[in-house]
PAKOL-542181 format. One record per atom (N, C-alpha, C, O): x, y, z. Coordinates in steps of 0.001 Angstrom, whole numbers, plus 500000, padded with zeros to 6 digits. Layout:
PAKOL-542181
XYZ...
//
This chain:
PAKOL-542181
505492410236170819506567411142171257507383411623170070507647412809170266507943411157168807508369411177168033507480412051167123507948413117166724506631411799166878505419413174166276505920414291166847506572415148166250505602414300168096505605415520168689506860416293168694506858417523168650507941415575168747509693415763168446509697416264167217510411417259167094509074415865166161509322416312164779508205417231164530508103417623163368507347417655165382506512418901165334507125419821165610507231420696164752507784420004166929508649421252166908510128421398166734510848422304167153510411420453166114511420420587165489511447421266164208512301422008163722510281420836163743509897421638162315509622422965162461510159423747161677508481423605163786508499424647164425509479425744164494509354426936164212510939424763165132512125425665165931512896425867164606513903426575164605512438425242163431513237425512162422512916426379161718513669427223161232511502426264161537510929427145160499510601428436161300509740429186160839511199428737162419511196430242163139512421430736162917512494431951162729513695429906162884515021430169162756514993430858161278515573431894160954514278430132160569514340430799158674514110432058158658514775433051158362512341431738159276511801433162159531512387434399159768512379435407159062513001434155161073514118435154161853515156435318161143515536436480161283515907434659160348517438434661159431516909435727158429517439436800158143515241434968157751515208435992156927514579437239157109514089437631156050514427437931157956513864439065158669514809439794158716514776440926158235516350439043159598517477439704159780518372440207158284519129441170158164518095439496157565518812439332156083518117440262155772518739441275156092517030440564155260516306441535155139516425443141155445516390444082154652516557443130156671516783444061157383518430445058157513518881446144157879518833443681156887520720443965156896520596444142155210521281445068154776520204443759154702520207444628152969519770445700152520519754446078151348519484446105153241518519447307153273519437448731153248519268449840152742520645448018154179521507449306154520523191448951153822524266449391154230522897447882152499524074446887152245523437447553150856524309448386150610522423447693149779522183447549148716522764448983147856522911449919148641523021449235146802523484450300146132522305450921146261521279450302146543522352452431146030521151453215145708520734453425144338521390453065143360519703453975144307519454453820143002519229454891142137518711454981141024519906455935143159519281457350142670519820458002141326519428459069140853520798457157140795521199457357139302519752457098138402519735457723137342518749456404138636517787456371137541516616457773137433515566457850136795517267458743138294516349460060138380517493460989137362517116462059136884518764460513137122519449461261136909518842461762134704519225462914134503518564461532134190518014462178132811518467463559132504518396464624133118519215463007130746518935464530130255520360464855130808520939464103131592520811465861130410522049466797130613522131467756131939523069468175132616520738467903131991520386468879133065519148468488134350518351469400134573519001467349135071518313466868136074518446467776137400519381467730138199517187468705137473517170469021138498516402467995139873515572467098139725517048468526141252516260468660142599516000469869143220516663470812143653514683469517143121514226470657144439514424469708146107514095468575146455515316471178147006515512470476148221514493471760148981514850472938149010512843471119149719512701472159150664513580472577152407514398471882153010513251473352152629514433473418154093515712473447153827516557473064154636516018473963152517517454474105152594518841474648152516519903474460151923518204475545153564519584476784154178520311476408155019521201477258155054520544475556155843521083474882157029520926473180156829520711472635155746521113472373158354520551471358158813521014470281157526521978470365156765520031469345157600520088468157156803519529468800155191519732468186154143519176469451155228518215470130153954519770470427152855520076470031151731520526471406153988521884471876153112522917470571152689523689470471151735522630469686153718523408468408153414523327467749152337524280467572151578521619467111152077520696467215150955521331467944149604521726467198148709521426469217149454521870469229148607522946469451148145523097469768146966523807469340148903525546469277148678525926467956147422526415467851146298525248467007148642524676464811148259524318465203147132525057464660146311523395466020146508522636465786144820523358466415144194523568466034143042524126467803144759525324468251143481526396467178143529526990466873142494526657466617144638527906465737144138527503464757143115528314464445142243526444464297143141525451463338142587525447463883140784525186463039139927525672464934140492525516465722139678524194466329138692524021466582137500523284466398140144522124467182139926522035468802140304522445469363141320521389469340139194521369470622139645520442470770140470519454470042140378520530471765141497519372472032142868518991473028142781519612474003142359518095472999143090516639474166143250516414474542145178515498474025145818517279475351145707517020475182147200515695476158147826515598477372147648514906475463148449514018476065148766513981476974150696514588476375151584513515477837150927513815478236152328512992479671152611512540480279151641512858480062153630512417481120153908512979482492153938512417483562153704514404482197154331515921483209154340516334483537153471517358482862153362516254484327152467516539484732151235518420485188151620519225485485150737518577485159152344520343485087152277520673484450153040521903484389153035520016483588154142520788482362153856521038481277153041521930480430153079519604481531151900519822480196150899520929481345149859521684480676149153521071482541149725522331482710148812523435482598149430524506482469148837523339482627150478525010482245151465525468480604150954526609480409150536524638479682151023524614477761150752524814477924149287525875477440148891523827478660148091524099478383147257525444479234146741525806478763145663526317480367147185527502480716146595528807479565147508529976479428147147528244478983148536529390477716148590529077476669147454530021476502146681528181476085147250527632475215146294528675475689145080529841475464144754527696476377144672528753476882143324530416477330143271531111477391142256530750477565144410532387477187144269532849475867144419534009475469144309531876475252144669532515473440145558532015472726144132532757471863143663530952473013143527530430472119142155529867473135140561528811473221139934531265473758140435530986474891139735530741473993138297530307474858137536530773473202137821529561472331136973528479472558136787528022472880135690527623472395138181526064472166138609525649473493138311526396474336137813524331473700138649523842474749138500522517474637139810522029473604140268522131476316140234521582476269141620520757477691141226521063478651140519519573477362142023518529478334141906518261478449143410518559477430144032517860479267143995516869479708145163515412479905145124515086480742144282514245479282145913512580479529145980513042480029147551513488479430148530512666481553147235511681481732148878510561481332149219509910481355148175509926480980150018508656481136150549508997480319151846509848479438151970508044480871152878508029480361154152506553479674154052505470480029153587507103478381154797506027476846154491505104477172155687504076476514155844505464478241156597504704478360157793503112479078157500502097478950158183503332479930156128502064480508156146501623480611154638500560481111154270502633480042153775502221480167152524501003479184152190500745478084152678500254480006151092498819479697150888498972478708149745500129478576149346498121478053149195498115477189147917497955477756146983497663476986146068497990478722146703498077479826145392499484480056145494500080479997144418500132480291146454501285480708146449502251479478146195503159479585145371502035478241146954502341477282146719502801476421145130503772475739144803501358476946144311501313476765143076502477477693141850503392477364141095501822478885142201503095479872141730504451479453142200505146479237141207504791479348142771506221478626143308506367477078141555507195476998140646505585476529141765505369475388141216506189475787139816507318475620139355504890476435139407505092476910137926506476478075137872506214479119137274507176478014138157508763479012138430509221477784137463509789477698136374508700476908138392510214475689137705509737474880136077510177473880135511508924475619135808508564475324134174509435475059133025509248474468131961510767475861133711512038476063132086512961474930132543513841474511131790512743474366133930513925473397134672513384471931134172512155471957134104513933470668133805513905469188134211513966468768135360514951468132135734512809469062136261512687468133137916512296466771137620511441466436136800513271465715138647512938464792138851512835464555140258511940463767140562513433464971141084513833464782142503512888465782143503513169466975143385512043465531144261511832466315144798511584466063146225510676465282146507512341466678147272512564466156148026512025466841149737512638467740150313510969466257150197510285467333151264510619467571152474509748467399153326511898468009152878512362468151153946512194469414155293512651469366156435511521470288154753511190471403155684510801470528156879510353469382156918511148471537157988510466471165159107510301472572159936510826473646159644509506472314160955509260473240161771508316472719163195507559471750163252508632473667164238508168473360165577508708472149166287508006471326166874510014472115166182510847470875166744511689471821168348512796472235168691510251471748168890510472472368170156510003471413171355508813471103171413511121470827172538510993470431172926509728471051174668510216471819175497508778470709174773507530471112175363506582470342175686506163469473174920506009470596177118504992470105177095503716470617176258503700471846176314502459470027175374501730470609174256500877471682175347500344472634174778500739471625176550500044472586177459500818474085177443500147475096177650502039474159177227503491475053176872503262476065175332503456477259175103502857475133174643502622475364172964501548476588172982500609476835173739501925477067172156501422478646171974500765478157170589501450477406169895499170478619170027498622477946169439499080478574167596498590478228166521500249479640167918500457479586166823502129478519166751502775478147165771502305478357167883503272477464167143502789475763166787503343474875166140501557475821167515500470474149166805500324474331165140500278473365164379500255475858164664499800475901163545501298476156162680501230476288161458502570476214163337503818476397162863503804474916162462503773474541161290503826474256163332504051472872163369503399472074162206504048471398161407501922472235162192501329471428161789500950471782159547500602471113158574501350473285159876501999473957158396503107473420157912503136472865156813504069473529158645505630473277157778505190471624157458504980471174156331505123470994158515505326469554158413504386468710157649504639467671157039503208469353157787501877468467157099501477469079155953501605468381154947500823470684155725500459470948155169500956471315153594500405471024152533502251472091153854502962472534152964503882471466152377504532471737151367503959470439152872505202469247152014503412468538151174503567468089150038502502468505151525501281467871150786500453468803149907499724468351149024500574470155150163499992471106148872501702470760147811501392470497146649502770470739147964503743471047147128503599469489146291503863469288145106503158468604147184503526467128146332502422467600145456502656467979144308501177467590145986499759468037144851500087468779143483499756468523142325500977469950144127500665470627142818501684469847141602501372469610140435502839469581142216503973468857141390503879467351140446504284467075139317503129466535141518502330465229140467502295465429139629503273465072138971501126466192138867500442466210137152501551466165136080501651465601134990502410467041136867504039467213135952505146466088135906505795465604134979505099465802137611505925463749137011505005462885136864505440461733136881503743462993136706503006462071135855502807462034134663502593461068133931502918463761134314503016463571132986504795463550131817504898463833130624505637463209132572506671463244132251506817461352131754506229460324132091508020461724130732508193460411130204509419459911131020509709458740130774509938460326131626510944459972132678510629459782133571509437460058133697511423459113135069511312458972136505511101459540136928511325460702136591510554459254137916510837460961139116510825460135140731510769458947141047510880460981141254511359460842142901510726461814143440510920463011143223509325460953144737509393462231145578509553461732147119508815460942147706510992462561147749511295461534148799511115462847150434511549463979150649510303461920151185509818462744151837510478462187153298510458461020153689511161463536154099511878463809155403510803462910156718510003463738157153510649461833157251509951462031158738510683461808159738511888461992159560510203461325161164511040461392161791509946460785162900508749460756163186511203460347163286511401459015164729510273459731166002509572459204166865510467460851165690509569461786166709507908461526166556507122462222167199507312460150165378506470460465165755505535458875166170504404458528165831506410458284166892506149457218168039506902457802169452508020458302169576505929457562170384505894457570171475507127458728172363507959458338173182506966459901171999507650461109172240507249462191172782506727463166172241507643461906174499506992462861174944507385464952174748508264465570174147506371465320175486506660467311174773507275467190173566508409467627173372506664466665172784507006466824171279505648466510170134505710466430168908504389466368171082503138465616170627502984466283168997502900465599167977502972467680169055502138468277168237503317468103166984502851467632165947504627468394166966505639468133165575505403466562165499505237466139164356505351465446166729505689463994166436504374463448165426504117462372164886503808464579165473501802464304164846501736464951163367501125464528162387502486466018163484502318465943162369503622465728160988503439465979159797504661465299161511505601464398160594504797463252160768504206463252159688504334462198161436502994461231161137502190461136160205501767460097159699501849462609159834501053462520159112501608463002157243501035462923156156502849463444157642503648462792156387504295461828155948504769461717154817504364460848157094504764459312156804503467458580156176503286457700155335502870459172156785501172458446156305500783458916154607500539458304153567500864460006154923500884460472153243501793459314152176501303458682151240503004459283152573503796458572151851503218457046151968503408456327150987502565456528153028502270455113152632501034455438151589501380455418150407500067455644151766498882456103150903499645456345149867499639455240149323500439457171149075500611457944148350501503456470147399501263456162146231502103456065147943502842454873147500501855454066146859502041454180145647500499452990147186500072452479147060498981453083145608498716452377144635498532454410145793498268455038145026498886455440143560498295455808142545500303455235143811500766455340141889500592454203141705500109454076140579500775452799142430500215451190142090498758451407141314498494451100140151498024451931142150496533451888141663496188453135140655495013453361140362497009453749140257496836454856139114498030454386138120498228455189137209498721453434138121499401452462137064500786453591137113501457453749136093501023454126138036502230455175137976503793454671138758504795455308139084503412453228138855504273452923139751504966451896138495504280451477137563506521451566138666507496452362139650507741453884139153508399454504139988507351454734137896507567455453137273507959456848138366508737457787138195507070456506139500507272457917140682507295456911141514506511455963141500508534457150142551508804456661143655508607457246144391508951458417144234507731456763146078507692457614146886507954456844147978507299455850148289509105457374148701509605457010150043509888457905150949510362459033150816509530457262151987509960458524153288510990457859154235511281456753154689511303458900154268512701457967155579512644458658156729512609459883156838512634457743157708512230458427158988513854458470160022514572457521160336513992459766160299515213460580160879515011460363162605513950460547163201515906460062163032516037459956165127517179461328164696517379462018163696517740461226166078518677462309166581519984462754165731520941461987165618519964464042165139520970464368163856521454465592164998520791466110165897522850465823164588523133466456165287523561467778164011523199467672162839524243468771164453524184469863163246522607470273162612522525471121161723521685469755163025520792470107162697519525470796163165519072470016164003518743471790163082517579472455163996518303473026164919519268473730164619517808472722166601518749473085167505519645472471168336520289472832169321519484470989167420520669469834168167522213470482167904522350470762166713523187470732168571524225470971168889524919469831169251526037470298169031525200468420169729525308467391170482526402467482169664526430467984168540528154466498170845528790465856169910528422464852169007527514464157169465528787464531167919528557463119167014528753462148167908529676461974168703527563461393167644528083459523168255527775458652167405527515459067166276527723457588167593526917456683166986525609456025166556525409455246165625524603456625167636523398457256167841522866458708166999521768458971166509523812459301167047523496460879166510524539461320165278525602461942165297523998460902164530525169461107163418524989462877162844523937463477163066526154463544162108526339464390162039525001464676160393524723463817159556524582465799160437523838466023159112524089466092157889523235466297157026525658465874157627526089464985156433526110463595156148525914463001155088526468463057157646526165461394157376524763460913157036524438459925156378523683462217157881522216461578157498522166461623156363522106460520155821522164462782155498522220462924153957522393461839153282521502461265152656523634461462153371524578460408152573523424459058152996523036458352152065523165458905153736522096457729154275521010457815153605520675456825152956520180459001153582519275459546153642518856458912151551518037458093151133519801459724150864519961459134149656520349457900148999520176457760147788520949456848149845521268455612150009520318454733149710520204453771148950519591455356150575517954454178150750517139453951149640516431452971149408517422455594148564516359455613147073516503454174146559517547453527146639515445453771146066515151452419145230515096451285146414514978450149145955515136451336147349514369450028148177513392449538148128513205448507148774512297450147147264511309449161147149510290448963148387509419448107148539510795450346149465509946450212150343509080451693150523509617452766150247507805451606150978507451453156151357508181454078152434508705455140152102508183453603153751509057454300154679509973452996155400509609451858155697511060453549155516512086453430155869513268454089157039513695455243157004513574453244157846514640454297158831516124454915157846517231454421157631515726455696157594517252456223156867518862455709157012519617455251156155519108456027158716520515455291159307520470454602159938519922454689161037521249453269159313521749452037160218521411452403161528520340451891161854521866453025162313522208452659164164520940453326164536520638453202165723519910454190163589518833454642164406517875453412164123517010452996164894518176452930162929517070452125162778517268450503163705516339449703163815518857450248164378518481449593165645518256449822167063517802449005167864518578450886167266517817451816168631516400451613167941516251450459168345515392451826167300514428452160167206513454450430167393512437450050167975514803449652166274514131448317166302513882447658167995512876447153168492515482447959168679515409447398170433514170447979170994513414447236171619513960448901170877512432449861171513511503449189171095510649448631171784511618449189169656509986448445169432509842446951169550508752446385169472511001446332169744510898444579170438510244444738171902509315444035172299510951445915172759510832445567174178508991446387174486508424447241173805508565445757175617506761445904176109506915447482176044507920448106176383505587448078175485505830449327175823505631450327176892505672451557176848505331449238178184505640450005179141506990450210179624507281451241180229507974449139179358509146449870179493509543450509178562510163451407179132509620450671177617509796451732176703509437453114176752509943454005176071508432453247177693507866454221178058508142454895179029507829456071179212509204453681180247510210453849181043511022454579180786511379455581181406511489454045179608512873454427179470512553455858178519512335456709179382512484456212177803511468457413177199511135458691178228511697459762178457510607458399178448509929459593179489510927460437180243511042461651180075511664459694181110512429460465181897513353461227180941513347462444181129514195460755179900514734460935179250514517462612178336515217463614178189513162462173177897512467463683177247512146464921178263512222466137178087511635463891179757511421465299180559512917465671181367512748466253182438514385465396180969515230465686181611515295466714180149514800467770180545515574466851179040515564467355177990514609468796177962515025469675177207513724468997178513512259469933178984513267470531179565513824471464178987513768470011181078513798470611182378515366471714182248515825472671182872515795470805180948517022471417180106516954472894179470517655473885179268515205472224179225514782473635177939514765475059178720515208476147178353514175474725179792513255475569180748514600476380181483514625477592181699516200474974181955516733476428182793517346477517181666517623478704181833517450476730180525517964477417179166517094478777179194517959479609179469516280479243179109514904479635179354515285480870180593514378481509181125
//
């Protein structure tokens, strides 16, 4: 009997560690300084921010001029990115700010490349892949097959031709670099959202691969690559919502968003409170989760539709 007493006693203990240190873990994560001062080099450290005329993108780079990086904003709106960048430059008349047009929805990899080579006379270290597109709430039977190819352009294609062409240049640089890539919560178990939740997936996936890959091309830590995965921002796309605690405003994501650089992890939940909504979901069976989910997204649809 005494064996057996000191079997799981040893058991109930060594789960308690386990669990302490899981939780410890998990609570440093959103406790540790950032580290994004070691991208900073040189007099003149640029970021390129894609997506960033609005939303979290403009937040993005408000965070790196305060940071005191110059930004490179990338977007499709050729006056709305000069509308962001003549606030910029009155708010951090220090910094310095460039504009890239191109729309990620149809630009080709030639074009992609040319874009590239623009930034030849600049010091990039930061580059940061935030475009998005097709964050339309729908059933995929709803989806019009050019917005599958809106979707699956902005989010997949064009943040992975831009990392391609940009590598050779922070690999061949004697400094750091950063390439920190936007995903999002949308792409577990989210219903009328299949085709965007699939393919931000498949830029989280990039980033694990891509991580493991400067290890095995001896480039690591020299290029960091992390993705941080985004739940419900409000100010951003076509979320309108008051702020809660759940939905933080698209400056707080920012500020989060850049927080996380140097964790030492590939992907990551960006903000505290999404990343425990996300953790309670993924403890509980996923058929209730799927409970609770569902109705939720198709009251959100039925939203879209009287909008509509």
């Amino acid at each position: 009997m005494s064996r057996i007493f000191i079997v799981f006693t040893g058991a109930g203990i060594a789960t308690v560690v386990f669990l302490f240190l899981r939780f410890s873990r998990f609570v440093y994560l959103y406790l540790r300084p950032s580290s994004l001062y070691q991208y900073h080099y040189g007099e003149e450290p640029w970021a390129l921010v894609t997506g960033a005329s609005d939303g979290i993108g403009k937040c993005l780079a408000t965070e790196l001029a305060r940071h005191s990086f110059n930004v490179m904003l990338h977007g499709r709106n050729p006056s709305k990115l000069e509308n962001v960048v003549s606030i910029l430059r009155h708010q951090f008349s220090q910094r310095k700010f460039r504009t890239a047009v191109l729309d990620a929805s149809s630009a080709t990899h030639r074009q992609i490349s040319d874009l590239v080579s623009s930034f030849d006379d600049i010091h990039l270290t930061i580059l940061v892949n935030n475009v998005a597109g097709g964050q339309i709430v729908q059933p995929l039977t709803n989806t019009s097959p050019d917005q599958v190819d809106l979707s699956l352009n902005c989010n997949a294609r064009f943040p992975a031709q831009l990392t391609r062409s940009l590598l050779p240049r922070f690999a061949g640089s004697k400094d750091r670099s950063l390439i920190l890539n936007i995903g999002s919560a949308a792409n577990t178990f989210t219903p009328y959202a299949s085709v965007y939740g699939g393919s931000k997936a498949c830029n989280q996936a990039m980033s694990s691969c891509l991580n493991v890959e400067m290890v095995a091309e001896y480039l690591a830590p020299k290029i960091e690559i992390l993705c941080i995965s985004v739940a419900a921002v409000t100010e951003a796309a076509q979320n309108k919502a008051p702020v809660s605690l759940f939905t933080p405003a698209a400056s707080t994501m920012a500020k989060a968003i850049l927080a996380r650089v140097g964790c030492g992890r590939a992907v990551v939940v960006g903000y505290f409170w999404h990343a425990v909504q996300l953790a309670v979901l993924g403890w509980m069976p996923m058929s209730v989760t799927t409970n609770i989910v569902a109705p939720i997204m198709r009251e959100r649809w039925e939203d879209e539709k009287r909008k509509k």
